[in-house]
C-alpha positions, 0 to 999 in steps of 0.5 A: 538489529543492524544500525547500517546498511553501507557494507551493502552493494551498490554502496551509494544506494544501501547508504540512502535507503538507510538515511531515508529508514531513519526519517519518519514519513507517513503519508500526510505528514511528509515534512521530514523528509522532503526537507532532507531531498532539498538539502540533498539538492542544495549540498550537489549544487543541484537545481530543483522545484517544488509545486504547491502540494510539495513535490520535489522535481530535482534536476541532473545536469546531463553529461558532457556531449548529451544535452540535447538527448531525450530528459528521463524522468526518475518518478518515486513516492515519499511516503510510506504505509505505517503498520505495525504489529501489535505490542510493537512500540514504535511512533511513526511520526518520530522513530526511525526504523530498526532495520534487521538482515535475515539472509538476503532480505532486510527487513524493518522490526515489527513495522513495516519497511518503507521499501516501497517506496524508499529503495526508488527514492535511493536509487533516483538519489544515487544516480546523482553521484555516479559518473556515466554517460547520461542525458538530462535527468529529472527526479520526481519525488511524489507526496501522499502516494499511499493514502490519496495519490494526492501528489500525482493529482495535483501534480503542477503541469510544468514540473517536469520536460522529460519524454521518458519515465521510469517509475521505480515502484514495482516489486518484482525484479524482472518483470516490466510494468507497462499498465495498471489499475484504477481505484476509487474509495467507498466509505460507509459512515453510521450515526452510533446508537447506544443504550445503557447497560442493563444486566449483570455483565463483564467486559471482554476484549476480542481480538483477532490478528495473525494474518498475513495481511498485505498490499490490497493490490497485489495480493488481494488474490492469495486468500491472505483472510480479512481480520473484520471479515472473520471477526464480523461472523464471530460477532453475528455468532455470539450476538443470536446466540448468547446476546454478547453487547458491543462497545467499540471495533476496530480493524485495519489502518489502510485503504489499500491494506488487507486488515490483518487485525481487528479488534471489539470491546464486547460484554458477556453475561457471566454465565454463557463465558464457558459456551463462548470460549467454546464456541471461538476455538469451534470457529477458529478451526472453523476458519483456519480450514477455510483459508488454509496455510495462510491462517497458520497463525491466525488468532482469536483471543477473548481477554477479560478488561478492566475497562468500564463502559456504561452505554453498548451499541443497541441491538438493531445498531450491532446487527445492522453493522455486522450484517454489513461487514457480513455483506460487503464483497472482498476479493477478486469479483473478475479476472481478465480474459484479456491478460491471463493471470491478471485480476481484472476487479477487486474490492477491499473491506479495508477498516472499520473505526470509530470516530466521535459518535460515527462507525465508519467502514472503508472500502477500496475498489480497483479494476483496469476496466473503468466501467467495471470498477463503478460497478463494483463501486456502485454495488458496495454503495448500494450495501451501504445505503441498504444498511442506513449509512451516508455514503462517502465516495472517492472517484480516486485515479484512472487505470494506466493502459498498457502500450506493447509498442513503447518505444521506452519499453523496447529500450529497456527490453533490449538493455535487459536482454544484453545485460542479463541474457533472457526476456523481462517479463512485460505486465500489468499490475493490479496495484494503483501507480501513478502513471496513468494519472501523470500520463494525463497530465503530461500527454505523451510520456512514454513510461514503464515502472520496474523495481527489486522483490519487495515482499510483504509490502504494507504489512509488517512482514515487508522485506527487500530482497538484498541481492535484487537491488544491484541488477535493478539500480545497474538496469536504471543506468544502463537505460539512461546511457542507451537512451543518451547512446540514442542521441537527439530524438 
């Protein structure tokens, strides 16, 4: 374990991003680390604002002789998904982070690393330290980005007085994103019916885990496996064939994560404890033939419990969950015939929790088509309501559309060729940004997102690649200056 990251370079912004490591910020819960921006703003004599749903706007005068230039606006996110992996002991809403270095990578112990997007907000924090030639700059720190996008909804229309922005939440060095998808939510919520125990009966923790799991954006197309998915099929196994009883599930944390872990409390008569055993490591193979190398370390374990229980789900409430969690789509639905290589539609069976006395299963839908993702939205709502659910459904954010002939992109494009001899790669993600939602509320802003590799992103395995982080934070300050070389526009 490394307690610092300033030996890294560029120093200024390895000294930030550990500062931010060791703030707890899960989404919702922000408070920490939007008071550290305002006393960074207060201790550089810096003006700043803040709306009613708490986003920060933190003002850089510009430099002598630029004052009249075009403001650039440095947009990140505050908060960060909070995973980690099971047996890690780590409290979100207290602990720091334990970072750790393996090769060019930083990396965070059993949790997630915050990268994305904590290296942004770095990066943003240390242009305020440096002395070079820039216009006005805005930095925009948006709250509540993973779970809602809530910050970039309710965004207050005269925060901001800047004509370019540069969102600096992508993941992949060398490539500029000029587009993204939309996303909505589909949640299905069931009345739980119970009965008493009968039978001679112990009680069973099954557990499946070992997935690579992941951003349901980015990598919805590696067939990384869904943790409910292949626990929803085991289930239907043992509930035709050996009458297995449920108590609980659950499964994932995130909207917006592939479900690396689920979980049931399940009861086995004595006697069929043998053919089950059985029948899970068949169906353990079974599923790590299907997905390949990334089930190389899929588990499925059947753990006896001390836990008593003395009501399990009825048999027609287990069968009508798990037929839903069998029936519900995951993965890409289209690809773009427009963009090649880019998923078009995807769907996310995110969770599945209890909550009091409701089962509630959660869904994520993206597509740069706003027709197509209703569609794939309507067909998991109609699976819901097939199955006797109330059905929740969140309209979320529009699609950001690309535009090939960003006067902001060609800058860039130009920097990046000067700078690092060859082309940025120029593309769409199909991950939620908040572009496209600001971009509604400030008509006009000309704007592209570009970031370091960061791997893993919403899942424990998340990684920073080291030696991206000076090519990138360098390619912000040399957009800013070109843009400032440009003089009044």
């Amino acid at each position: 374990m490394i307690t610092n990251l300033s030996n890294l370079e560029p120093k200024n912004v390895w000294t930030y991003f550990y500062e931010i490591t060791q703030i707890p910020r899960p989404s919702k819960h922000e408070e920490k680390i939007l008071n550290y921006l305002k006393e960074f703003a207060k201790s550089k004599n810096l003006e700043y604002f803040e709306d009613e749903v708490k986003n920060i706007v933190i003002k850089i005068p510009a430099t002598k002789g630029n004052e009249n230039v075009r403001t650039v606006i440095l947009q990140s996110h505050v908060d960060m998904v909070c995973e980690k992996n099971k047996g890690t002991e780590h409290d979100f809403f207290k602990d720091p982070l334990k970072l750790e270095i393996e090769g060019d990578w930083v990396k965070a112990r059993g949790t997630t690393l915050g990268a994305d997007n904590g290296i942004g907000m770095a990066a943003a924090l240390a242009i305020s330290d440096e002395n070079f030639q820039h216009g006005p700059i805005e930095l925009l720190f948006t709250v509540d980005e993973e779970t809602g996008l809530t910050g970039a909804n309710k965004l207050a229309p005269n925060m901001l007085r800047g004509k370019y922005m540069l969102n600096l939440d992508t993941e992949e060095e060398g490539i500029f994103y000029i587009g993204c998808a939309g996303g909505m939510d589909t949640v299905g919520i069931f009345d739980i019916q119970t009965e008493s125990i009968h039978g001679d009966y112990e009680t069973y923790s099954l557990y499946v885990g070992g997935l690579k799991g992941g951003h349901s954006g980015m990598e919805i197309s590696e067939r990384r496996g869904n943790a409910i998915k292949i626990l929803g099929f085991l289930l239907d196994i043992l509930l035709q064939n050996y009458n297995v009883k449920i108590v609980s599930l659950s499964g994932g944390s995130k909207r917006n994560a592939i479900p690396r872990e689920t979980e049931a409390n399940i009861l086995i008569k004595k006697d069929n404890l043998n053919d089950v055993n059985k029948i899970i490591l068949q169906y353990l193979a079974e599923v790590k033939n299907e997905i390949g190398v990334n089930a190389s370390d899929l588990v499925i374990k059947l753990e006896n419990s001390n836990e008593k229980f003395v009501t399990v789900f009825t048999n027609e409430f287990a069968n009508k969950v798990i037929n839903t969690m069998i029936s519900l789509p995951h993965g890409v639905v289209e690809m773009s015939e427009k963009i090649k290589g880019l998923v078009e539609t995807s769907t996310n069976l995110a969770t599945v929790v209890i909550d009091g006395n409701k089962l509630k299963i959660g869904t994520s839908q993206r597509s740069s088509v706003e027709s197509a993702k209703k569609k794939i939205g309507r067909t998991v709502k109609s699976i819901f309501e097939l199955a006797g659910a109330r059905v929740d459904v969140v309209d979320g954010y529009p699609a950001w559309q690309p535009d090939f002939d960003s006067e902001l992109l060609k800058i860039a494009s130009e920097v990046y060729e000067k700078n690092f001899n060859g082309k940025p790669e120029i593309k769409v993600v199909h991950a939620g940004l908040e572009c496209g939602i600001i971009g509604e509320k400030y008509p006009g802003l000309d704007m592209i997102s570009l970031g370091p590799t960061i791997t893993g992103a919403h899942s424990p395995d998340e990684m920073l690649k080291i030696s991206d982080v000076p090519k990138f934070y360098g390619l912000v300050k040399q957009i800013i200056t070109e843009i400032a070389n440009r003089g009044e526009q």
